[in-house]
Steps between C-alpha positions, in 0.01 A plus 500: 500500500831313665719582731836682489734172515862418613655248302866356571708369204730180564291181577160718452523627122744255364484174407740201750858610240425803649413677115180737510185319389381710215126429600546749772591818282153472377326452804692768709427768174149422537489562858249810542655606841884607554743221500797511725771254406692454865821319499827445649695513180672855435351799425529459106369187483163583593473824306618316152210273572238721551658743201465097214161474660358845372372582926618768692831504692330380823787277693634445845857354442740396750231335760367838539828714485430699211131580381413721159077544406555678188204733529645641830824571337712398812768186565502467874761301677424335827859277517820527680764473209784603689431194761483302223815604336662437856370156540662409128820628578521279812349167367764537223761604746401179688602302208109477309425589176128624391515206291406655155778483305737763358266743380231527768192556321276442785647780705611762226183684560394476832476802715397389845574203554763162410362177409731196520488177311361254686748243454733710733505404896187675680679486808755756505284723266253516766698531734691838364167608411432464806810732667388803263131448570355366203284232412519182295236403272479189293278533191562131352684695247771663697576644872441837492689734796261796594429754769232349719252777473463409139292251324301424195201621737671813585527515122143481453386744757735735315384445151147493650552888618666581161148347365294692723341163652477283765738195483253320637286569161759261346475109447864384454673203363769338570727146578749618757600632862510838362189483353337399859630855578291642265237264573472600838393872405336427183087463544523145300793262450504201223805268557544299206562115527853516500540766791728401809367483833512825600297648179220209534449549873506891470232458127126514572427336211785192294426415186520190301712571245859556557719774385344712189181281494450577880497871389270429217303326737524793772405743263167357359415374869519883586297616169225270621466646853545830456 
């Protein structure tokens, strides 16, 4: 027996070009609990993962603004996409792009919440975030504006109830400050090597291995406890 796990995507399945290492397909299809793949890409993302892997639709996109377990035949949203909306309008009105380019690929999808690129000035982001109450994350990957009563661990508790568990049943994985969100509700935490501060101070447990080999690693350190 293992335990239901949490596992994040960028920087914890992929490989430093940010590509998925295939070794983890294998490893995640063999996992004899239910797998939750929790991100903060967009919805989609998530879902067409889970849908090449052969597992069940099990995902919490958007750090925790939209959750779908496929057995309980529900997508629940816990975001704030009109605050979001509001805070693009005014960072472009301010003279700020997103900073993806023509065809925003990043953002097409997302339904609760804006990420921004982060080579864009933090500053004034947070800062109109700030005036329509939201939040400012930054994954590594990109800053992500969210309502404040919404994280990745929010996500789990959610998918969690959907499961008919207890998050803290879950050992999660993870590199980032969204993942110490989750970490903080989740009964175990790995951080892999390359986590920033926030994930490896938040992880009960950091592994050797870095990226995809830190969630090999993870994975057969949690085989051989439980």
């Amino acid at each position: 027996m293992v335990p239901p796990l949490a596992a994040d995507i960028d920087g914890t399945l992929t490989r430093p070009d940010k590509s998925i290492d295939p070794r983890v397909f294998d490893a995640i299809r063999a996992w004899d609990a239910p797998v939750v793949i929790a991100t903060g890409k967009s919805f989609p993302y998530p879902v067409g993962l889970c849908e090449f892997l052969g597992v069940p639709l099990n995902v919490i996109a958007e750090n925790g603004g939209a959750v779908y377990i496929e057995e309980a035949g529900e997508v629940v949203y816990n975001g704030d996409p009109e605050g979001a909306e509001a805070v693009a309008a005014d960072y472009l009105e301010a003279g700020y792009d997103l900073g993806w380019g023509a065809v925003d690929m990043v953002n097409r999808w997302r339904e609760t919440e804006l990420a921004v690129s982060r080579e864009r000035p933090l500053e004034p982001l947070e800062r109109i975030a700030a005036d329509h109450e939201m939040d400012v994350v930054d994954t590594g990957y990109a800053y992500h504006v969210k309502s404040p009563e919404v994280d990745k661990g929010e996500g789990l508790k959610t998918a969690a109830r959907l499961l008919d568990c207890a998050p803290e049943e879950f050992v999660a994985v993870g590199d980032s400050e969204n993942d110490a969100e989750v970490f903080g509700v989740a009964g175990t935490a790995y951080a892999v090597a390359n986590a920033d501060d926030h994930a490896l101070s938040a992880a009960d447990v950091v592994t050797e291995g870095a990226f995809a080999d830190g969630f090999l690693e993870a994975l057969e350190s949690i085989r051989t406890e439980w």
